[in-house]
Structures are given as C-alpha cells and as structure tokens.
C-alpha positions as CSV (number, residue, x, y, z in Angstrom):
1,X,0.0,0.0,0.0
2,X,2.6,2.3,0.5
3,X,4.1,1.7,-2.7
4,X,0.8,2.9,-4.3
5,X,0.7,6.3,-2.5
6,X,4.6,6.3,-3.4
7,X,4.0,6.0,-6.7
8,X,1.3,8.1,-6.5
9,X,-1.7,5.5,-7.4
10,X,-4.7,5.4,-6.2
11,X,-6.5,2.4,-4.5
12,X,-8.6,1.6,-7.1
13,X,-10.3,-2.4,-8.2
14,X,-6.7,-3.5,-9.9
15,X,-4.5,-2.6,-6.6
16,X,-7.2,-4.8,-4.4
17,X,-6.4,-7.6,-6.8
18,X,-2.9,-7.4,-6.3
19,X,-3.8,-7.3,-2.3
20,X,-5.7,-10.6,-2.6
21,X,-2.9,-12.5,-4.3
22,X,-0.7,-10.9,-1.9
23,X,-2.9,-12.9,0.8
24,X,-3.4,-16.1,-0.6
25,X,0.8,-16.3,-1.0
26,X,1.4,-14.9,2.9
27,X,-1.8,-17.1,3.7
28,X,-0.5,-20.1,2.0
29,X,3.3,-19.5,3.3
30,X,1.8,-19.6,6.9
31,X,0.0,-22.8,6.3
32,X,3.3,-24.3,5.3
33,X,4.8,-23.2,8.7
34,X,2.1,-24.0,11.0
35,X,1.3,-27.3,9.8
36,X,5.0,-28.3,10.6
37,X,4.8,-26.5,14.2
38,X,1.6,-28.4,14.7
39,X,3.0,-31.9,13.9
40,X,6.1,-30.7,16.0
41,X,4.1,-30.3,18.9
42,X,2.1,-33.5,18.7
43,X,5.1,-35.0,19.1
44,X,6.0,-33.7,22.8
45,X,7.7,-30.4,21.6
46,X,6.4,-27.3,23.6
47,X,4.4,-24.6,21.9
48,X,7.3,-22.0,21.3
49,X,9.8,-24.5,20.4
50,X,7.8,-26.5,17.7
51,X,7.2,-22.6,15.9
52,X,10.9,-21.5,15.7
53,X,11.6,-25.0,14.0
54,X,8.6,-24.8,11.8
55,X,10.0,-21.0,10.9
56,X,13.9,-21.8,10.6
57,X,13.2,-25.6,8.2
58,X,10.3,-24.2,6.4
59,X,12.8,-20.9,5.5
60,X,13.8,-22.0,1.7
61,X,10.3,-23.6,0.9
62,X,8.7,-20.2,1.6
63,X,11.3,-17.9,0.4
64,X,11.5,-20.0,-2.7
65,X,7.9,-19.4,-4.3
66,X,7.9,-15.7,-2.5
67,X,11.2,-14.5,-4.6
68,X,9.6,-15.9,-7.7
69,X,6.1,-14.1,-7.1
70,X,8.6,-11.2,-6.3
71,X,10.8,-11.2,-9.7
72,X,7.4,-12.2,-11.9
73,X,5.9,-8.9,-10.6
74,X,8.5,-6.7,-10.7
75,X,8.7,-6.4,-14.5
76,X,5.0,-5.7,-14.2
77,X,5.2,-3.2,-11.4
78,X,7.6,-1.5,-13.5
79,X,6.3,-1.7,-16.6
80,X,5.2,1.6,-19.0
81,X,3.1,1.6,-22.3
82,X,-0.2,0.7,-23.4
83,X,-2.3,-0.6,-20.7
84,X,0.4,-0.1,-17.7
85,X,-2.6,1.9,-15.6
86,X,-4.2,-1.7,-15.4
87,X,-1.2,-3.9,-14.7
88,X,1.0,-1.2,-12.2
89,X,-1.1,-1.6,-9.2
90,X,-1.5,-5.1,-8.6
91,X,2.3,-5.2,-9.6
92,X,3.3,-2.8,-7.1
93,X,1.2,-4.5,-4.4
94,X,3.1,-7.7,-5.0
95,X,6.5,-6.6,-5.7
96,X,6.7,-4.3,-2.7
97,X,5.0,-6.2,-0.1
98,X,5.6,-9.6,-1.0
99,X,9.1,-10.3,0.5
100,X,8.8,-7.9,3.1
101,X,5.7,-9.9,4.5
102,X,7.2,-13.3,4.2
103,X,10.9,-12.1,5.8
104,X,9.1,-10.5,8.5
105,X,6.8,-13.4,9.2
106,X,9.3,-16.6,8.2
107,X,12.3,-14.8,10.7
108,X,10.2,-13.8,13.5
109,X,11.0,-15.9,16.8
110,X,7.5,-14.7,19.0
C-alpha cells in the first residue's frame, strides 16, 4: 500500500487484486509453517519450540515461491506503455509487499 501512494496510485479495483494475491501467497506460506509447528508439537515439543523450528526448516520452501512471485511482478510493477494503468497496481502490491511480509513473518521468533 505504501508503494501505491509512493507512486502516486490510487486504490482503485486492480490494486485490491494485487492485495488478494498478496494474501493467498502470505496465507499459504503460513499454512506451510504452522502445519510443521503443529505436527512438531504432537510429538512432545512445547508450543514455542515446535514454531521457531517450523520458521527456521520451512525458511527455503517459503522464500522459494515468495522470490519468484517477487521477480514475476516486478517487470510488471515497473512496466510503462499501453495498458500499464491496469497492470502497475497489482504489480506494485506484490513486488513491494511480498518479500517484506514473508521475511518478517518466516524470521520472526515470537
């Protein structure tokens, strides 16, 4: 979102497409982390424990599929010519929040 306003776009229908594939891949990458956590935890490991191992061995498999959404949008995001007004927002969404959500979520310890 702050890459719109940066940029100087407004919120408009194409930006709150970009937002929803921006929460299915940070919804998805949290899936992949908590399922491992949970199974981690049925097997005797406490609460806090089973997370930061679900975070730290899930790293690559979410960074992985985040850096591709990442360098697929960017050429978008940055893209000028015919029809750029409809492909720059969701673009933007994606290319500027999309590794700073996973990093912040797959590196956090609490």
């Amino acid at each position: 979102m702050l890459m719109l306003m940066w940029f100087g776009i407004d919120l408009n229908i194409y930006a709150f497409v970009g937002l929803i594939m921006l929460l299915g891949i940070v919804k998805k990458n949290a899936i992949m982390m908590l399922g491992f956590a949970i199974d981690a935890q049925h097997k005797g490991k406490p609460a806090e424990v089973a997370t930061c191992e679900g975070c730290l061995l899930r790293f690559r498999t979410i960074m992985m599929p985040t850096m591709a959404a990442f360098m697929g949008t960017l050429p978008i995001a940055l893209g000028l010519g015919a029809g750029a007004e409809a492909r720059r927002p969701p673009g933007l969404c994606l290319a500027a929040d999309c590794p700073s959500r996973n990093c912040s979520r797959s590196t956090s310890r609490r």
